[in-house]
Each structure stands twice: as structure tokens, then as C-alpha cells.
N, C-alpha and C positions, 0 to 999 in steps of 0.2 A: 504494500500500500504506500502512495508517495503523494505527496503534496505540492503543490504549485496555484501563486497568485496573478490572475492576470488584473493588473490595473486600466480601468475601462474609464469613460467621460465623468466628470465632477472629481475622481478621488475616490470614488467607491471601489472597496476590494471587492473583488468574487474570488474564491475559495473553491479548488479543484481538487478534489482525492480521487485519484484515477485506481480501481483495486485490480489486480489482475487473478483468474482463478484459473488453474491450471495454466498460465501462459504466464511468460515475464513483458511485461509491460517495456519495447522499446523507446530508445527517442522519438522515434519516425511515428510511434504510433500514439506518443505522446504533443506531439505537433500537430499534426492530422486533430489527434481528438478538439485539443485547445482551441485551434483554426475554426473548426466548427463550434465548438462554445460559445467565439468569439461573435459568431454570426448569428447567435441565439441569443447573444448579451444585447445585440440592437433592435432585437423586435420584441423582447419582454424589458419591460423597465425593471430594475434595481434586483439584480439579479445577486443572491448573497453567497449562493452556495451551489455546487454541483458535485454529486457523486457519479462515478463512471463507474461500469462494472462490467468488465468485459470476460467471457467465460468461453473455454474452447472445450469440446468434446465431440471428438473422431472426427467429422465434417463437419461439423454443425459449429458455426461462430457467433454468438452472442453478443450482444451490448445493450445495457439497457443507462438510462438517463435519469437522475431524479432531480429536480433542481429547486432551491426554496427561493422565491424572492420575496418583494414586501409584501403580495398581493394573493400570493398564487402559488402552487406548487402545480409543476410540473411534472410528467413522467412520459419516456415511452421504451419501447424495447423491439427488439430487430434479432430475426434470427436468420441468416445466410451461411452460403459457402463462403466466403469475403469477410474478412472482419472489418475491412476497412466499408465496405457499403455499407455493414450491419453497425458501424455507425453512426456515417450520413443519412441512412432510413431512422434511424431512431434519433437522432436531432432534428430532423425534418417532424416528425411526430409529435416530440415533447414539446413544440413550437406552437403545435396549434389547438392542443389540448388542455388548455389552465383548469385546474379544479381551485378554487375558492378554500383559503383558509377560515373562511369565516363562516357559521350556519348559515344556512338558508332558513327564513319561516315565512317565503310566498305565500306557500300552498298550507300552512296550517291553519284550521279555526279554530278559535278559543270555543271551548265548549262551557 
């Protein structure tokens, strides 16, 4: 597990721990991931944190994404032959799927 900060617009840190499971986590695949973080730091605001999690077994390459910012946590995950698309698909994913840290009570009535 390794850690790395990329400093984005204002001053804001975002915080990357990249885990690698069953694979050693290279530079190439540590540039690649960040690059793409980078490009996920500009369409979510105030992005704090991201976990990568990249897992290989026999064919099958893994990556999935979880990321907190102020508003919103993100997630997504990608299963390919390619580690490297598996995860461009899955920062492409995490992007456009925000779930709300905050409850929702639309749809409740008080009874």
C-alpha cells in the first residue's frame, strides 16, 4: 500500500493510496492511475481522498475506485483483460455516479 498527494486548484490536497492485491503496484501504473484521478479531480469538486484497488487473478484485472469528496462519495469498478482499461472504465464510472453523503427524506411522510 503507498501513498501519494497530488496538489490540485486552491491548495486542496487529495490523498491517493493506491493498494495493490496480488500485483506490485508499478511507477507506470502509478502515473496512469494518478493521470486519470487527475481528470476526475476536474469534474467532481473538492475531491479529499481516493482509494485505488487494483487486484489480478489469472486473466481477470481488477480496479475499482472509491473517492470521498465534500459532497459525495464516489465508486466504481472494472473488470478486464487490461489493467490498464480496467482502470480508465472504472474512473470513467466513478465520475458519473455520486451517491450523497447526506440522507435523503424526499420520499418520507411523517406519519
Amino acid at each position: 500500500m503507498t501513498q501519494s498527494r497530488l496538489e490540485p486548484r486552491e491548495n486542496l490536497v487529495m490523498t491517493i493510496e493506491i493498494t495493490g492485491r496480488k500485483i506490485e503496484v508499478t511507477p507506470a501504473l502509478r502515473s496512469f492511475t494518478e493521470k486519470k484521478l487527475k481528470k476526475l479531480d476536474r469534474l467532481v469538486d473538492g475531491i479529499n481522498e481516493a482509494h485505488v484497488i487494483l487486484t489480478v487473478e489469472k486473466h481477470r484485472h481488477t480496479a475499482e475506485i472509491l473517492v470521498k469528496s465534500r459532497l459525495a462519495r464516489l465508486s466504481g469498478s472494472e473488470t478486464t483483460n487490461d489493467l490498464y482499461a480496467s482502470i480508465a472504465t472504472s474512473s470513467r464510472r466513478s465520475s458519473g455516479r455520486p451517491r450523497s453523503s447526506r440522507t435523503s427524506t424526499a420520499g418520507a411522510r411523517s406519519v
